[in-house]
N, C-alpha and C positions, 0 to 999 in steps of 0.2 A: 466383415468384408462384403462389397458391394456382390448380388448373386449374378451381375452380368456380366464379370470379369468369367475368363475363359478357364479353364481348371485342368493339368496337362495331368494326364496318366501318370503314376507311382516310377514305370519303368522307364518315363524319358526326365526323370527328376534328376537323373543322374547327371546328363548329356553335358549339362557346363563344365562338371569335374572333369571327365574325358576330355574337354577340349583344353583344358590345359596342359595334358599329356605332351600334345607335339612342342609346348613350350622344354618340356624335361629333355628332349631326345639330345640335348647336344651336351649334358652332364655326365662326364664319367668320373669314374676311380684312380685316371691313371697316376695322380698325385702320392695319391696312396696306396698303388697297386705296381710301381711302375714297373721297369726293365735295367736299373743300375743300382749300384749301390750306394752311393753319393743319393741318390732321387730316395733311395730305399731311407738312409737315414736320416735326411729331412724329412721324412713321411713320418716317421717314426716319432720324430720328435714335435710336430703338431700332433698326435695322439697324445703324446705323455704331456704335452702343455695345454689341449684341452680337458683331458682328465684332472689335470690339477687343480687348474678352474673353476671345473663343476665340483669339484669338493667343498667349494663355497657355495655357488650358486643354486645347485639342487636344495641344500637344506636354507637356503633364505627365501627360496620359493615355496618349499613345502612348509615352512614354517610363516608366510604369511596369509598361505591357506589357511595352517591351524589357529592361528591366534584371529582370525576374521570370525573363523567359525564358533573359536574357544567364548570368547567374548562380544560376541553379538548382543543385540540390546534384549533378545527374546530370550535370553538363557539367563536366567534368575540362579541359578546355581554357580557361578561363575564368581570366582575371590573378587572382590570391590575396595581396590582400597585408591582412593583418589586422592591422597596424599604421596603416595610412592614414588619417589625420585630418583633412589639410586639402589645400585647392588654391585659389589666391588668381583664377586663370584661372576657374575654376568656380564661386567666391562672387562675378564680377565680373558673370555670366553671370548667376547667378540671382537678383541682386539690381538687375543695370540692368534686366531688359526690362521687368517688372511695374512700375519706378520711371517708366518712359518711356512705358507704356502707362496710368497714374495722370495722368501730365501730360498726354494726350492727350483723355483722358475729361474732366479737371477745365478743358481750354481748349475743350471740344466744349461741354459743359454750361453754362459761365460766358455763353458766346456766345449758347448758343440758350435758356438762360435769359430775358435780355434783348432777345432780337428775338419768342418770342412769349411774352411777358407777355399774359396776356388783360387786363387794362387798358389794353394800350398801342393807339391805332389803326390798323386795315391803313393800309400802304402801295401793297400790289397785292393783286391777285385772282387772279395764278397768276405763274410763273415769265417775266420779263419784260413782266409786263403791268401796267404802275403806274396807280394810280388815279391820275383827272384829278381837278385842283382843284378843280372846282366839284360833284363827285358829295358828295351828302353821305349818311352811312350809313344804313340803314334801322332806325330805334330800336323795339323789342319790352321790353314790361315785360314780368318773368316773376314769377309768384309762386305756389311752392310750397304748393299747402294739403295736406287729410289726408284725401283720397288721391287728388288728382289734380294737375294743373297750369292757371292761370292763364296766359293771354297776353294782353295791351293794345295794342292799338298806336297810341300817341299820335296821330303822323300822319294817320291813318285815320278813328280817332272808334271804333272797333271793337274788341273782346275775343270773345275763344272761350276755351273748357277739351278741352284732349285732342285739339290739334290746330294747328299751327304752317305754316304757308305764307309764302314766302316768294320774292323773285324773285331768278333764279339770276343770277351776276355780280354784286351787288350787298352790298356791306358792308355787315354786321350788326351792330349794338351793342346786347347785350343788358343790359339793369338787372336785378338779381336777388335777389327779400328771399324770404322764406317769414310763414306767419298763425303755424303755433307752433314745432315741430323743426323742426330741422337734416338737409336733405336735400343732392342733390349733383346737380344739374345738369348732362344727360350725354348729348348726340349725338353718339357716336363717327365719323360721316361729315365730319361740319364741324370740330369742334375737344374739346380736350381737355375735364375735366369742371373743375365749380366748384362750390361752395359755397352751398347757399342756407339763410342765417341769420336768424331771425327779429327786429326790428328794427335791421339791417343791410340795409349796401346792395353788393353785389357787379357787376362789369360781366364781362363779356366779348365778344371779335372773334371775328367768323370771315363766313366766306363760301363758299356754293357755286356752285362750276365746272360742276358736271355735273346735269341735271336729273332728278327723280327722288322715290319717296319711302321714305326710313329713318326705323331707330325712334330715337326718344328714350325716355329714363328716368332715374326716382331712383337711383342709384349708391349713398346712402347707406340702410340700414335705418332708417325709420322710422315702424315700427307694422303694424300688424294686416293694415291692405291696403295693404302697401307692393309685395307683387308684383304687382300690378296698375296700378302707379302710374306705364305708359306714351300716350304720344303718339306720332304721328305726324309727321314732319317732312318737310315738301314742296317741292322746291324746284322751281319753277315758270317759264317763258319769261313775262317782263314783261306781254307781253296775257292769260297764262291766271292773272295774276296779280291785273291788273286786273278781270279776272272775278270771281274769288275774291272780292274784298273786296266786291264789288256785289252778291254774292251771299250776302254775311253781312251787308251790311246793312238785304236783305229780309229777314231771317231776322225770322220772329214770336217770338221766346226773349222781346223785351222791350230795355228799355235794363239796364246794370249800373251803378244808384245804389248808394250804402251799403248802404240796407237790401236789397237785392238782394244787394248781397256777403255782408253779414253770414247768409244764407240759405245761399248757398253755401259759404262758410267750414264750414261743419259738417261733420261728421267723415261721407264716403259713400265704398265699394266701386263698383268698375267703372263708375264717371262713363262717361254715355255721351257725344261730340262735343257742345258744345252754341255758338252761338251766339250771341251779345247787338249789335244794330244802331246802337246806343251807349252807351258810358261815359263816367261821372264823371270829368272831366280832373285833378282832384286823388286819383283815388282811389288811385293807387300810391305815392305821398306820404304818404299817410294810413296806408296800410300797411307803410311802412317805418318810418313816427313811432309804430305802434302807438295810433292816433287815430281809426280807425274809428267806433266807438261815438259818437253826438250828444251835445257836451260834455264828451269825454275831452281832457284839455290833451294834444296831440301831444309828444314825446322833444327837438323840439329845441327849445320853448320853454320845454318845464322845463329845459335846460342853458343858456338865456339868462337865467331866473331865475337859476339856483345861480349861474351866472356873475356874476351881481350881487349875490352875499350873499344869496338867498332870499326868500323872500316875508314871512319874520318869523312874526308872531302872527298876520295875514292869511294865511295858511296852515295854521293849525292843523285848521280844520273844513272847508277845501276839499277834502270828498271824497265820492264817489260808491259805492254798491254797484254791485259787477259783476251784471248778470243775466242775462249770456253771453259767454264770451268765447272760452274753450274746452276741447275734450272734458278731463273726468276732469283740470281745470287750476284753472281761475280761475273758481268758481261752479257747475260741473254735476260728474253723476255721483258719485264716493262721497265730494267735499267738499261735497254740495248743501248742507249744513250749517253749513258756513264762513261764518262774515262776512271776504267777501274784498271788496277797494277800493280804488279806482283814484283820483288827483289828475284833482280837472275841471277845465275850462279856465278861463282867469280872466275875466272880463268875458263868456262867455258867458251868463249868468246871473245871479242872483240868487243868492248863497253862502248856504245854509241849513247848520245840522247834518245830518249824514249820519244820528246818533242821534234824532233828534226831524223828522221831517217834518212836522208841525206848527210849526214854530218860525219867528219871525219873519224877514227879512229885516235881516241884519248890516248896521248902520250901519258902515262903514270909516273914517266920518270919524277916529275917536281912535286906529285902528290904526297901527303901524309895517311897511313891509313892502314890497316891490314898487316901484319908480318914486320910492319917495322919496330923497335924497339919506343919505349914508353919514353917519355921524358923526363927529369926528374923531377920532384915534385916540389920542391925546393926552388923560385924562382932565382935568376941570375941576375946580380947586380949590373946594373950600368948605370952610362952617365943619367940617364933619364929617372929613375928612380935611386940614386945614390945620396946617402942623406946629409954628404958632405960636401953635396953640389952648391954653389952658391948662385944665387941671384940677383941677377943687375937688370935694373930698371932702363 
């Protein structure tokens, strides 16, 4: 080594290790530490699936330490036989444990598969402690907007954004759509993450043992303020819980009607906690049918139509301009130019052209289409296709 390079003291040799320290500060346990017991036995079983693992792993690593070291070229003592090709003892060895440790995983997996399905509902609230039959769970609509989180809670009469409470011991069934992307719904305390799809309906269980507040968030990327696109989740003793909801429905935010949603549906950064001291009891239906909007025919009554052969010629002009629906989507930002449109609902109005707003009110009387009876499928003779017409030139 050149002697005019600089030579740092013993005790600042360390300093680069330490600087990676503040890389660690945002690693914890709670995967494996958590606060539910749903989260608890997923925890559980990445343990018992890495330990199974390393039952291979460890000894093909330690065993290619030894065989490097057993047979190096400077150990003269070492068996030599460079004919050696096979050992039936030794192909039995290395091809049952990993076969045995395959059936173990795929009987561990199949099982806890099936016990925590988040669709499926708890049975208990922790180890040996089975819910009684008359507890029923406490239901939370979730709905992912752009960029923050929706909560409802049917029972209650009550919704907030960016803040989730709940009371501890107590089974949670949560509904879960989104207004437009595909986000992943995700408190690592309580229970695994899920899905939230825009008109889709997604569920999930879980429940918390320990009281306390951890974070929630979107798991999946989607968009601009998606790093910010956390909550808090509270799990609360039944009285400070019953506080809670008394204290969101002084809350001055307003009630959360449609048009109130449709205000919040818009695309905002760092949503602050907010409030609402009542909601629309349809409104999380209305966002799973993608039927918000006054007059948008809701997803599953146009698949009651189509399910009846459609609505026919009565359907040709039922439609509406979008004139919001969402960002840089359906009507705003760089399609503000699009003629983009939506099926209206049927009978909630008076069917005009979408083309001509001026135009009178469609008499349906001579239309085919909706509610009328099928025709047979059996075409009807006449003269026109009868094949004992004759023809004259």
């Amino acid at each position: 080594m050149p002697s005019n390079l600089p030579r740092f003291p013993a005790r600042l040799r360390l300093l680069p290790l330490l600087a990676v320290l503040p890389l660690l500060s945002g690693c914890g346990l709670v995967v494996l530490d958590p606060a539910g017991d749903v989260a608890r036995q997923q925890g559980d079983l990445i343990i018992l699936s890495t330990v199974l693992m390393l039952l291979i792993i460890v000894p093909v690593m330690a065993l290619t330490v030894f065989f490097a070291w057993r047979y190096r070229a400077a150990n003269k003592e070492a068996t030599y036989k460079p004919d050696w090709d096979h050992s039936t003892q030794l192909e039995l060895v290395i091809w049952s444990a990993p076969l045995l440790i395959i059936i173990c995983l795929g009987a561990v997996t199949w099982v806890a598969t099936h016990l925590l399905d988040p669709y499926r509902p708890l049975a208990r609230t922790g180890p040996g402690q089975a819910i009684a039959a008359g507890v029923q769970p406490l239901e939370v609509n979730v709905v992912a907007l752009d960029w923050k989180w929706l909560f409802i809670y049917p029972e209650q009469g009550i919704a907030t954004v960016n803040e989730l409470a709940v009371p501890v011991n107590r089974p949670i069934r949560f509904r879960i759509s989104a207004s437009s992307v595909m986000n992943s719904f995700y408190i690592p305390a309580l229970a695994g993450q899920i899905y939230a799809m825009p008109g889709m309906e997604t569920k999930l269980h879980g429940v918390f043992d320990k009281t306390g507040t951890f974070d929630g968030f979107s798991a999946n990327y989607s968009g601009a303020g998606f790093s910010n696109m956390r909550f808090a989740a509270k799990s609360l003793p039944p009285a400070d819980f019953a506080k809670w909801v008394a204290g969101v429905k002084a809350s001055r935010e307003g009630d959360l009607d449609r048009r109130a949603y449709l205000t919040l549906e818009k695309p905002s950064e760092k949503e602050p906690v907010r409030h609402f001291a009542a909601v629309d009891p349809d409104l999380f239906d209305a966002v799973v049918n993608m039927c918000v909007e006054p007059g948008k025919m809701c997803m599953h009554d146009m698949m009651s139509i189509d399910a009846r052969g459609g609505a026919g010629i009565a359907g040709i002009q039922n439609v509406r301009s979008v004139t919001y629906d969402k960002f840089a989507a359906r009507g705003t930002g760089s399609l503000a130019n699009w003629s983009v449109r939506y099926v209206a609902a049927l009978c909630s109005q008076q069917m005009k052209s979408a083309d001509r707003p001026d135009a009178k009110p469609v008499n349906p009387a001579p239309l085919k289409g909706e509610g009328l009876t099928v025709p047979s499928a059996a075409p009807e003779r006449t003269a026109l296709n009868s094949p004992s017409r004759s023809h004259t030139s």
